[in-house]
ZAMARGU-4260 file (C-alpha; in steps of 0.2 Angstrom, whole numbers, plus 5000, padded with zeros to 4 digits):
<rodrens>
0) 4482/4735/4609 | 4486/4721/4596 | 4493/4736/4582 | 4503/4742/4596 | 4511/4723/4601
5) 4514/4719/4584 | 4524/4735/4580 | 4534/4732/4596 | 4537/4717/4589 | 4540/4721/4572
10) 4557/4731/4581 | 4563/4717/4591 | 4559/4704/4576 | 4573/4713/4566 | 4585/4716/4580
15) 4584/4698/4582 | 4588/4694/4564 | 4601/4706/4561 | 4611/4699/4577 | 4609/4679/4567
20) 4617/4687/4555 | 4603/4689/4540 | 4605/4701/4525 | 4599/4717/4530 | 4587/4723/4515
25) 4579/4704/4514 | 4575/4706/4535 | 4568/4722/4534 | 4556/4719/4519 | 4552/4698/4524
30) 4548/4705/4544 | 4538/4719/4537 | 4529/4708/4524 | 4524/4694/4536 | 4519/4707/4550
35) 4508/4714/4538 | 4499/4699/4535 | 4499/4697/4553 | 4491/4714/4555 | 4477/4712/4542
40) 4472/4693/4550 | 4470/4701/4567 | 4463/4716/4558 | 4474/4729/4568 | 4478/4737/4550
45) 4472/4733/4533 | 4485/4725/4519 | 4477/4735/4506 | 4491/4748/4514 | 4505/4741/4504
50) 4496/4748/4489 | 4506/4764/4492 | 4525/4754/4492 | 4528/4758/4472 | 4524/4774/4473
55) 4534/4777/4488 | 4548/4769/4480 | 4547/4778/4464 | 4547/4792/4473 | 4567/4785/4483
60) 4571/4783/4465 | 4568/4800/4457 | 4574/4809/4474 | 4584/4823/4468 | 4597/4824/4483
65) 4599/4805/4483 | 4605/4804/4464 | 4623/4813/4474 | 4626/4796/4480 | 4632/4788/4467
70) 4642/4802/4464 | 4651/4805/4479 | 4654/4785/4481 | 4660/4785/4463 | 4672/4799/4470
75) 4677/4793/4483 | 4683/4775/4474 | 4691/4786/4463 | 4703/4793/4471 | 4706/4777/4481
80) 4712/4768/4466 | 4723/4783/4461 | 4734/4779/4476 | 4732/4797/4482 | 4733/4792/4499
85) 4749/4782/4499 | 4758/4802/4492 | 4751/4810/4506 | 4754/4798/4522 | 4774/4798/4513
90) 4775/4818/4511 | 4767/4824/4526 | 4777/4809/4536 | 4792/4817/4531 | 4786/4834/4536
95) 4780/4829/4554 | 4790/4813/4555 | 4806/4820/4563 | 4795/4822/4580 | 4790/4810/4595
100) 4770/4808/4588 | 4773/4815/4572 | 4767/4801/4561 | 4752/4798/4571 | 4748/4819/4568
105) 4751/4813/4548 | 4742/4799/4547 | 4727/4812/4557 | 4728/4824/4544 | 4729/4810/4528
110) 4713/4803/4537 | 4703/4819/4536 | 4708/4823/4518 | 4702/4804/4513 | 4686/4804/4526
115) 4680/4817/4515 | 4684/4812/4499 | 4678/4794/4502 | 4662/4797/4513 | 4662/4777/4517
120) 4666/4773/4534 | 4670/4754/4530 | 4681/4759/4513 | 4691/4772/4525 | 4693/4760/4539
125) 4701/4746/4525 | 4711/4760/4515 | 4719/4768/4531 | 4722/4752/4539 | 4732/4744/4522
130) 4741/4760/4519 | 4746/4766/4537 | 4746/4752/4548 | 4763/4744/4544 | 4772/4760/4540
135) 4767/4767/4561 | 4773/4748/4568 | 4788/4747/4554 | 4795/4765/4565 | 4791/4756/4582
140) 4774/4762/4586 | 4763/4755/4601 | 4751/4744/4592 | 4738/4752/4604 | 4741/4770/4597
145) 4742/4764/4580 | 4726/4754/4578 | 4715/4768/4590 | 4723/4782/4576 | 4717/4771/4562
150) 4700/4767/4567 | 4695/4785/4577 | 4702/4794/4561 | 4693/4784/4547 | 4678/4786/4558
155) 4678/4804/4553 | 4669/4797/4535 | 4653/4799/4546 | 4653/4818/4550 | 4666/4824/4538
160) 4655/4834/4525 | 4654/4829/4509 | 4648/4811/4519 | 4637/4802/4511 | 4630/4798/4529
165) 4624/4817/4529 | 4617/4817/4512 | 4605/4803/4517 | 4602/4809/4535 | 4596/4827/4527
170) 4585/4819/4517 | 4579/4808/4530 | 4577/4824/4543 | 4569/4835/4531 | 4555/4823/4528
175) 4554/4821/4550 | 4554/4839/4549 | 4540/4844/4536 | 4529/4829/4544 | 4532/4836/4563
180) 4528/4854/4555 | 4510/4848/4547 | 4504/4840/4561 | 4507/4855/4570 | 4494/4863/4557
185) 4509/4873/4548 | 4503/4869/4530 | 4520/4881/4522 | 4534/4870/4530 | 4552/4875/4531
190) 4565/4863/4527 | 4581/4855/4533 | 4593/4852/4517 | 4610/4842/4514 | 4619/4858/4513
195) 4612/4863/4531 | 4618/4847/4538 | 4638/4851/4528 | 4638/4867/4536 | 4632/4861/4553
200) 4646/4847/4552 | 4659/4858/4548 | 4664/4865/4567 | 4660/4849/4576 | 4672/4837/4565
205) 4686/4851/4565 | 4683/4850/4587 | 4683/4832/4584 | 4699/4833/4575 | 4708/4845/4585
210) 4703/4834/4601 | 4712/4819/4592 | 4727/4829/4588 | 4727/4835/4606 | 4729/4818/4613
215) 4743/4813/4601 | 4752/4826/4606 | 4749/4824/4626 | 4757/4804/4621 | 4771/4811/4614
220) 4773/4822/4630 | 4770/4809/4641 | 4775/4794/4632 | 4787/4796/4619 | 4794/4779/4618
225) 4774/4776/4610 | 4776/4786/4597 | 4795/4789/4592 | 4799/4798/4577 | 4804/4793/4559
230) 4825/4793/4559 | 4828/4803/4544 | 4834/4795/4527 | 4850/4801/4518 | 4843/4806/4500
235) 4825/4812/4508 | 4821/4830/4503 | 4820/4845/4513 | 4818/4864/4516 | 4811/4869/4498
240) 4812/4853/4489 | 4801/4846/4505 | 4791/4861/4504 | 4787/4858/4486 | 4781/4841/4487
245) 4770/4845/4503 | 4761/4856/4489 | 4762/4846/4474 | 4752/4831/4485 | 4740/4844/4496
250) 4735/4853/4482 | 4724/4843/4470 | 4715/4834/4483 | 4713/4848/4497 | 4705/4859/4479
255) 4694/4846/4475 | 4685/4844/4491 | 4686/4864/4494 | 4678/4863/4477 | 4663/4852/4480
260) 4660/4855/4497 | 4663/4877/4497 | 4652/4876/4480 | 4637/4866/4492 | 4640/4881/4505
265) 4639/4895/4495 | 4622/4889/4485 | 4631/4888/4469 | 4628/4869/4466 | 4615/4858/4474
270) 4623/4841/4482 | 4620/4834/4467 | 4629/4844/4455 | 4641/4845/4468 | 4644/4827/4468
275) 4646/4827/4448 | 4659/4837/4449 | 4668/4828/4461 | 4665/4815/4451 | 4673/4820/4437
280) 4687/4829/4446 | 4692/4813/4453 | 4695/4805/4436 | 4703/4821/4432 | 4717/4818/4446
285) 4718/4798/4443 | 4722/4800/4426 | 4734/4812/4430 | 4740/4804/4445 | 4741/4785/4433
290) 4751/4793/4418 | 4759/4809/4424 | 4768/4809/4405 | 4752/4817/4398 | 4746/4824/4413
295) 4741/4840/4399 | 4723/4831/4399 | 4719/4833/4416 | 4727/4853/4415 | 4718/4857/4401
300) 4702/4850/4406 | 4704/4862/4422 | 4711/4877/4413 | 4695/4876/4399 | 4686/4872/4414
305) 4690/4892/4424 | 4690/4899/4406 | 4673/4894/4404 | 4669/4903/4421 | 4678/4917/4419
310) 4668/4920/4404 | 4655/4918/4409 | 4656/4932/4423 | 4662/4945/4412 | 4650/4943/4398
315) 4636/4933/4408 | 4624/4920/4404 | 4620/4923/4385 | 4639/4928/4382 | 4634/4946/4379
320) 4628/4941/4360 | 4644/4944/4354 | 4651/4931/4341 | 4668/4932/4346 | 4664/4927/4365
325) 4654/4912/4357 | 4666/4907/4346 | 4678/4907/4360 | 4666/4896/4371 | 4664/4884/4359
330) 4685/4883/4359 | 4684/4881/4378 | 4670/4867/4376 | 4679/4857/4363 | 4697/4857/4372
335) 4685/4852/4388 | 4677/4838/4378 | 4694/4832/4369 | 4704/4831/4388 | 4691/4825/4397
340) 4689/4810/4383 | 4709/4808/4384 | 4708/4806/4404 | 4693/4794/4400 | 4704/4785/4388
345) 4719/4782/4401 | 4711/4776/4418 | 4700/4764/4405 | 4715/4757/4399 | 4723/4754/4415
350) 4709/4746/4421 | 4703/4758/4437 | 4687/4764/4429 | 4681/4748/4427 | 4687/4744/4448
355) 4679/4761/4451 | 4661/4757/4443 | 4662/4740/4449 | 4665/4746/4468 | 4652/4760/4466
360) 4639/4749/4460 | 4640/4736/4472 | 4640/4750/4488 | 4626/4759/4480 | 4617/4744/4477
365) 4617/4739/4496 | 4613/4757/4500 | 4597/4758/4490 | 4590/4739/4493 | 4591/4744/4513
370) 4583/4760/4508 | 4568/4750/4500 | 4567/4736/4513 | 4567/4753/4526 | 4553/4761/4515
375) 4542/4746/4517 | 4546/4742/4534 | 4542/4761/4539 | 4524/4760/4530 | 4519/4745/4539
380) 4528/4751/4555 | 4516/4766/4554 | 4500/4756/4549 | 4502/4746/4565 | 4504/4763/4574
385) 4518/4761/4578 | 4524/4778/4573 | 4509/4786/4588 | 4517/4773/4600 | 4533/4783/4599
390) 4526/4798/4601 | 4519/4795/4616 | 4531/4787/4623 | 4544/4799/4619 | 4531/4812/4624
395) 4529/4806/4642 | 4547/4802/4647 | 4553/4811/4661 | 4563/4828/4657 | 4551/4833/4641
400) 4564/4837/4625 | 4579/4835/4636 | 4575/4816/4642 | 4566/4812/4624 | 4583/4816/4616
405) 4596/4807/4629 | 4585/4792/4628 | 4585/4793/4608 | 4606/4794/4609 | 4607/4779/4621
410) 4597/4770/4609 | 4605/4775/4595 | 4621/4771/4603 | 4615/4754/4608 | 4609/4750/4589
415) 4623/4755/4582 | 4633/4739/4589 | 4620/4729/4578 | 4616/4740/4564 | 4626/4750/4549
420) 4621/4768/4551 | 4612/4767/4533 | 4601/4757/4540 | 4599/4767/4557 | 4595/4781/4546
425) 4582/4772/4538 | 4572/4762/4550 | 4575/4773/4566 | 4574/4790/4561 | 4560/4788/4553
430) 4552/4783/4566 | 4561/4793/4581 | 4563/4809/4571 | 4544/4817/4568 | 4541/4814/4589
435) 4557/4824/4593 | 4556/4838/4582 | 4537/4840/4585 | 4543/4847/4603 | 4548/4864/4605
440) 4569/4870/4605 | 4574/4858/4594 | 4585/4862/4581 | 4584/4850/4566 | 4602/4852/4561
445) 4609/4852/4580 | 4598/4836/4581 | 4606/4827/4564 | 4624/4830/4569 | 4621/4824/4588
450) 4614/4811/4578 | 4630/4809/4566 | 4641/4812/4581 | 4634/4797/4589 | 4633/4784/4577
455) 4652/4789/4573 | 4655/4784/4593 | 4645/4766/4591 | 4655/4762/4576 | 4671/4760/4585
460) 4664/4755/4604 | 4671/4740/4609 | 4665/4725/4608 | 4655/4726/4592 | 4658/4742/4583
465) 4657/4738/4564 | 4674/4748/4561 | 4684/4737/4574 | 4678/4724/4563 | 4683/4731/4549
470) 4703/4735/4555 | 4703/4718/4560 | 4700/4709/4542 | 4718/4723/4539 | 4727/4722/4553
475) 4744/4716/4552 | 4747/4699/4562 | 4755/4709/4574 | 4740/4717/4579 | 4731/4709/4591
480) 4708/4712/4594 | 4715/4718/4613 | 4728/4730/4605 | 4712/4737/4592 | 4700/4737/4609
485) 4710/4746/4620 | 4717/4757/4606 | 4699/4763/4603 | 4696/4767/4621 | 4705/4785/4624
490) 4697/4791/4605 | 4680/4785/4611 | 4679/4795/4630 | 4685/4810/4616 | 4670/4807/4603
495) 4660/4805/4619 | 4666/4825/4626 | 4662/4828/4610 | 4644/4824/4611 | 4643/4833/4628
500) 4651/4849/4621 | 4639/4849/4606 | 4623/4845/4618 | 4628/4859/4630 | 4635/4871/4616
505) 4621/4869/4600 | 4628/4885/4593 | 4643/4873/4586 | 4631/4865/4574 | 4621/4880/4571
510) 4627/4896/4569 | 4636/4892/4551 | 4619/4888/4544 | 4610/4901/4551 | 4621/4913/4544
515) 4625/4906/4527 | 4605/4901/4524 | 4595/4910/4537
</rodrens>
C-alpha cells in the first residue's frame, strides 16, 4: 500500500513542479531520487535498484534509432537558415495569391514542406510565425485566420513523417510492445519500428491536411472579406516564367524529403542512415541556396552521388571485378569528396554551419537530458509498483481496451497543457503503453499515431497549449492572445474529427504498414 501511494505520488510530485515552472530533466531525476530514498526508508522498494541507471542509460546512448535525432534536427536547422521557406511562401503566394483564401492555402502547403523538413514543433511554430505572419496581415487578413493557419499548420512537425516526435515514440512503443509480448509468455516478440510509425503517419497527416485546406476554402466561400486575395504586381512573373519558379523552389526540398522519408519506406536505409542523408542534403541546398554563383558543388555532389548508384546496379556490389568500373568509382568518390568539401567550405564561411551546430546541439541536448531524467524516473516509478498499479487500473476500467484507451487520450490530452510531448513520451508511455498493448485488438501503430494525433491537439488547445506560446513570443503587435485563442478554435474541433475518424477508421494508420512490412 505504501509502494503504491508513493508512486501515485511520485506523478503528482512532477506535475506540480513542472506547473512552478522547474526544468524539466532536474524534476524528473530530483522527484525520482528523493522518492527513492523514500521508498527504501519505508522499505516499499530497495535503493539498491538504482544500480541498474548506468546501464540503462548506456543503453539510451548507444540506441541505434535514436542516433537519427541529431540528424534530422541538424536537417531541419539547416534548411531553416538557408531561407528556403521565405522562396516558397513568395512563389506559391504568387501561384495561389490571386484568390480569395489563396495565401492561407500557400502558407498550408509551405507549412507541410517545413513540418517535415524540421521535425520540431516549437522551431516550426517560430519559423512560420516570423516568415508568414506579417505578409497574411500586410494583404488584409483576419488576424484570427492568420494566427489559427500558423499555429494548426506548424503543428503538423508532430505527425508529419520524418518527425522527430515519431522516431522517439517507435522507440518508445516498441520497448511497450516487446515488454507486453513477454509477459504474455511470447519469448520470440515482434516489433514496432520508426519506419512503421512513418508509414502509419503518412494518410492521417495528408487527412489532417486536406481537412485544413477544406476549411480555408469554406472561409473564402463564406467569408471572403477574411481572406482577400494578393492584388497582382506589375513586374511579377507568370504563365511559364511563374511555372518555372514554382519548380525551381519545389524541387530541391520536396526531393530531399521524398528522398529520406521514400528510402525509410522502402527498407533501403534504416532512420538512421536516412537522417544522414538528409543531413548532408540539407548542406547540399544551403550552400547552394547561400552562393548560387558556384552552385556546381552542390550539382556535382548529387550528380556523383546517382552515378555512384547507377553503378552500382549495373555491375553490383563488388563492381563486377572489373578495373575500369573501379577506376570510375574512385572518379565518382573523389568529385563527391572535392564538392561536398567546397559546400562545407561555403556555409562555414558564411557563418550558418556554426548557427546550425549550435542550434542542434542545444535541442538535442534538452531532448536527451529529459530522456535520462525519464529513464530514472521510469526505474523508480516501476520499483514502487507503479507500473502494476496501472495495469490494474487500466485493466478494470469500464469498456475493457475501448475505455482503457479513451481514458489514456483524456489524459494525454490533459498532460499535454503542462508537458512537451518529449517528455510525455518519456514518463507516460512508458508507463501507459505495456498495460494497453497487453489487451487484445490493439494495434501498436494505430495506437502511436492516436497518440501523435493527440499530443498535436493539446499543443495548440487553448489556454496553455505550448505552441500558442510559442506564436505569441512572434506575433506581430497587432496580434492579440484573443486573436491566437480564437484562431486556434476551428483547426482544433478538425484535429479533434480527426481523432474520431482515425479511432473509428484504424485501417488509416494501418494498412500502409501492413502492406509495405507485413
Amino acid at each position: 500500500m505504501i509502494a503504491e501511494v508513493l508512486a501515485i505520488g511520485m506523478v503528482v510530485a512532477v506535475c506540480v513542479l513542472l506547473m512552478a515552472g522547474y526544468p524539466v530533466a532536474l524534476t524528473l531525476g530530483g522527484v525520482s531520487l528523493a522518492f527513492a530514498l523514500l521508498g527504501d526508508i519505508t522499505g516499499a522498494m530497495n535503493i539498491g535498484l538504482l544500480g541498474a541507471l548506468p546501464q540503462r542509460i548506456f543503453g539510451v546512448m548507444t540506441n541505434d534509432v535514436l542516433v537519427a535525432i541529431p540528424l534530422f534536427v541538424f536537417m531541419g536547422v539547416m534548411l531553416e537558415r538557408s531561407r528556403i521557406a521565405e522562396d516558397l511562401l513568395e512563389t506559391m503566394g504568387r501561384l495561389f495569391g490571386a484568390f480569395h483564401g489563396g495565401l492561407a492555402i500557400s502558407v498550408t502547403l509551405v507549412g507541410v514542406l517545413l513540418a517535415a523538413a524540421k521535425g520540431v514543433v516549437g522551431a516550426t511554430t517560430v519559423t512560420m510565425g516570423l516568415i508568414t505572419l506579417p505578409t497574411m496581415l500586410r494583404y488584409g487578413y483576419d488576424p484570427r485566420l492568420a494566427a489559427g493557419t500558423v499555429a494548426a499548420v506548424a503543428t503538423l512537425a508532430q505527425i508529419l513523417p520524418p518527425a522527430t516526435v515519431l522516431v522517439l515514440l517507435g522507440d518508445q512503443l516498441n520497448i511497450s510492445y516487446q515488454s507486453a509480448q513477454l509477459a504474455a509468455g511470447k519469448f520470440a516478440p515482434d516489433t514496432v519500428t520508426v519506419g512503421d510509425l512513418f508509414a502509419g503517419a503518412i494518410f492521417p497527416a495528408l487527412m489532417l491536411v486536406g481537412l485544413y485546406l477544406l476549411f480555408q476554402i469554406a472561409v473564402a466561400i463564406f467569408y471572403p472579406k477574411a481572406c482577400p486575395p494578393i492584388p497582382p504586381e506589375p513586374n511579377a512573373p507568370r504563365g511559364a516564367a511563374l511555372a518555372r519558379r514554382v519548380i525551381e523552389a519545389l524541387v530541391a526540398p520536396v526531393a530531399l524529403i521524398v528522398v529520406v522519408l521514400g528510402s525509410i519506406l522502402a527498407g533501403l536505409a534504416s532512420p538512421t542512415e536516412a537522417a544522414a542523408v538528409g543531413a548532408f542534403g540539407a548542406i547540399l541546398l544551403t550552400a547552394r541556396k547561400i552562393d548560387p554563383g558556384h552552385g556546381w558543388a552542390a550539382t556535382l555532389a548529387v550528380g556523383a552521388i546517382i552515378g555512384v548508384l547507377v553503378l552500382r546496379g549495373v555491375t553490383g556490389p563488388r563492381l563486377g571485378g572489373s578495373t575500369l568500373w573501379i577506376v570510375v568509382a574512385l572518379a565518382l568518390f573523389a568529385v563527391l569528396a572535392v564538392s561536398t568539401m567546397r559546400a562545407l567550405q561555403t556555409v562555414h564561411r558564411t557563418g550558418v554551419l556554426r548557427q546550425a551546430l549550435d542550434s542542434t546541439a542545444h535541442i538535442v541536448s534538452m531532448i536527451f537530458a529529459i530522456l535520462i531524467g525519464a529513464t530514472l524516473f521510469s526505474l523508480v516509478f516501476r520499483g514502487l509498483g507503479g507500473d502494476d498499479l496501472v495495469h490494474r487500473a487500466l485493466a478494470d476500467l469500464p469498456g475493457g481496451a475501448a475505455g482503457a484507451i479513451l481514458v489514456t487520450m483524456l489524459a494525454l490530452f490533459l498532460l499535454g497543457f503542462v508537458m512537451d510531448a518529449f517528455e510525455i513520451i518519456f514518463v507516460v508511455v512508458p508507463i501507459v503503453a505495456p498495460a494497453l498493448l497487453a489487451m487484445p485488438g490493439i494495434d501498436p501503430v494505430w495506437l502511436g499515431i492516436m497518440i501523435a494525433l493527440n499530443l498535436q491537439t493539446s499543443y495548440m488547445h487553448p489556454p496553455l497549449g505550448p505552441t500558442l506560446f510559442y506564436l505569441r513570443g512572434v506575433a506581430p503587435p497587432q496580434i492579440t492572445t484573443l486573436h491566437i485563442y480564437v484562431g486556434v478554435i476551428p483547426f482544433v474541433l478538425i484535429q479533434l474529427v480527426a481523432l474520431v475518424v482515425l479511432w473509428f477508421l484504424p485501417a488509416l494508420a494501418t494498412w500502409l504498414p501492413h502492406a509495405l512490412y507485413r
